[in-house]
C-alpha positions as CSV (number, residue, x, y, z in Angstrom):
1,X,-15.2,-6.1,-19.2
2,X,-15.4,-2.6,-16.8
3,X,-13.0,0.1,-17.5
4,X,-10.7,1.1,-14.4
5,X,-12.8,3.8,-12.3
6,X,-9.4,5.4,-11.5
7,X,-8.7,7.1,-14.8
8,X,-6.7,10.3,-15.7
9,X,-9.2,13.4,-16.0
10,X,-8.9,17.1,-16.8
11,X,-9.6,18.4,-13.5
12,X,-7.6,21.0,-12.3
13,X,-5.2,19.9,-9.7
14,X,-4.8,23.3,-8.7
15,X,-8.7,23.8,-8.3
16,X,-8.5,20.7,-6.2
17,X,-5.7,21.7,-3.3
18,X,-8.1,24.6,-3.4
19,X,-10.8,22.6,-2.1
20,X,-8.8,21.3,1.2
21,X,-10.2,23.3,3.8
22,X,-8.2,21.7,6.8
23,X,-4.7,24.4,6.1
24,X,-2.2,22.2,7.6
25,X,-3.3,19.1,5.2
26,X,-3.7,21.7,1.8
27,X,0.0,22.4,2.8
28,X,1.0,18.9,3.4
29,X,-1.0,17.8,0.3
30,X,1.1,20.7,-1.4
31,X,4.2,19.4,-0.2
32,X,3.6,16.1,-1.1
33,X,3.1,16.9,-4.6
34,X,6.0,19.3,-4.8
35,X,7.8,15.8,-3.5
36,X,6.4,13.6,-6.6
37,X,6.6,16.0,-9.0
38,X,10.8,16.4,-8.5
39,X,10.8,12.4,-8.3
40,X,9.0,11.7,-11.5
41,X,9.5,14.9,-13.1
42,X,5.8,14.6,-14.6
43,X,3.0,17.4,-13.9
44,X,-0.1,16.5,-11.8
45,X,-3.2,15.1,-13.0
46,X,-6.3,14.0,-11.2
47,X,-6.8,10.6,-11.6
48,X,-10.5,10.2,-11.0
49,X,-11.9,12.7,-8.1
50,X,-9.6,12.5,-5.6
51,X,-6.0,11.0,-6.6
52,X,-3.2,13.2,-8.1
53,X,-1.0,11.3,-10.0
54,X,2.3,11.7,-11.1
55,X,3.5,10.0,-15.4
56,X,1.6,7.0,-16.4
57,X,3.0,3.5,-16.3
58,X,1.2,0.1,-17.2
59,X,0.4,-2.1,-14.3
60,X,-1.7,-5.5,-14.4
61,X,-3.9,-7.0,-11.8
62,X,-4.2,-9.7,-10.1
63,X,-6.7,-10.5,-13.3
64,X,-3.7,-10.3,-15.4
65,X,-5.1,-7.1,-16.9
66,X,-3.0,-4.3,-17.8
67,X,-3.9,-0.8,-17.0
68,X,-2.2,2.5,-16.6
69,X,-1.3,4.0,-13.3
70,X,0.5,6.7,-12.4
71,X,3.9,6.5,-11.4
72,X,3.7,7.9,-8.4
73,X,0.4,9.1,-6.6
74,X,-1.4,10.2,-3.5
75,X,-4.7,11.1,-2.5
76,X,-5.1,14.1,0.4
77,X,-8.3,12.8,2.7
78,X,-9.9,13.9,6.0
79,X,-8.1,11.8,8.4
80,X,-4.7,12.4,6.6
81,X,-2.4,11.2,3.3
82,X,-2.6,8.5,1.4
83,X,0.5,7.2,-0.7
84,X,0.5,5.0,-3.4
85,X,2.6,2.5,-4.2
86,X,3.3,-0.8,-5.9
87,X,2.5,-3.8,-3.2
88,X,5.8,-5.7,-3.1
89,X,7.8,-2.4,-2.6
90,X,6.1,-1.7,1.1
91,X,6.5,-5.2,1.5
92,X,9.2,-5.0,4.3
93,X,11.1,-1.4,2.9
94,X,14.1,-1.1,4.9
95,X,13.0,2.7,5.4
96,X,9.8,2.4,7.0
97,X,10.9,1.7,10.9
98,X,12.8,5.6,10.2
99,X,10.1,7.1,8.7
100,X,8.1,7.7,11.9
101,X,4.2,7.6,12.8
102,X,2.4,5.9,10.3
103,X,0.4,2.7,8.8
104,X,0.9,0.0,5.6
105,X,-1.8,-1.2,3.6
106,X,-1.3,-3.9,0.9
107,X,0.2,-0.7,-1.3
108,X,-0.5,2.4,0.9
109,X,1.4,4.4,3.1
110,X,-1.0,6.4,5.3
111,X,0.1,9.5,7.2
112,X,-2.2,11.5,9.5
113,X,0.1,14.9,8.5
114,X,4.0,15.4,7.3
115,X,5.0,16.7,10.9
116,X,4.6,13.3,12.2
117,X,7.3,11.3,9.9
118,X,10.6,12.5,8.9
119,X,10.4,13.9,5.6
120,X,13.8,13.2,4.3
121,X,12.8,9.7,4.4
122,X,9.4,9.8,3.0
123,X,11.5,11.3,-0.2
124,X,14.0,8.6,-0.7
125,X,10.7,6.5,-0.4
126,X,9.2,8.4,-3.0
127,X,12.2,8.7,-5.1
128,X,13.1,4.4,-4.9
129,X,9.5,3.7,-5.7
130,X,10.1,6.1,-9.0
131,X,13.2,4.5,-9.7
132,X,12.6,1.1,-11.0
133,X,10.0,2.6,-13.1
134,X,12.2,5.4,-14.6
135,X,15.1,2.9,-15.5
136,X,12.2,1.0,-17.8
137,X,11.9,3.9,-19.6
138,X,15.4,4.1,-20.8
């Protein structure tokens, strides 16, 4: 059986806003972090090259093989952000017709940059995804 790809490393997340050469989307990638960090209230990690992740939860596949994941993650890229979240909680969200310009995937939210959505709403969608995850823990 093949180990995940996407697996926690020792980059340096740091080292890796660093590398954004676009300024507006290192500050959005900044702020987006800042955003998951007080949600989960776990540090950063790099999850494989590109994907800064937020605590570690288990998640299984369609397989029915459990991996870890982080809790709550995004990945900065050229043509914008990429959230990640659990499929069934984009599925429909009440918040997304307020949260401004933007796509769904199966389980990501893509944003071109922050100053097209509202960002008090892109937090309580961060925050709600971290939510059912957090109360497991107690």
């Amino acid at each position: 059986m093949a180990e995940p790809k996407t697996r926690p490393t020792s980059a340096s997340v740091a080292a890796f806003l660093g590398t954004i050469r676009q300024s507006e989307r290192q500050r959005d990638a900044r702020a987006v972090a800042a955003m998951m960090r007080a949600a989960t209230g776990a540090r950063a990690t790099m999850w494989g090259p590109t994907i800064i992740g937020f605590g570690r939860q288990p998640i299984t596949g369609s397989t029915g093989r459990t991996t870890e994941w982080p809790v709550a993650a995004f990945a900065p890229r050229s043509t914008g952000l990429v959230l990640y979240f659990k499929p069934e909680f984009l599925a429909q969200h009440p918040l997304l017709p307020r949260l401004g310009k933007h796509r769904v995937g199966k389980s990501c939210l893509y944003i071109r940059r922050l100053a097209d959505v509202d960002l008090p709403t892109l937090r309580r969608l961060v925050t709600a995804s971290v939510r059912p995850v957090q109360a497991l823990g107690r």
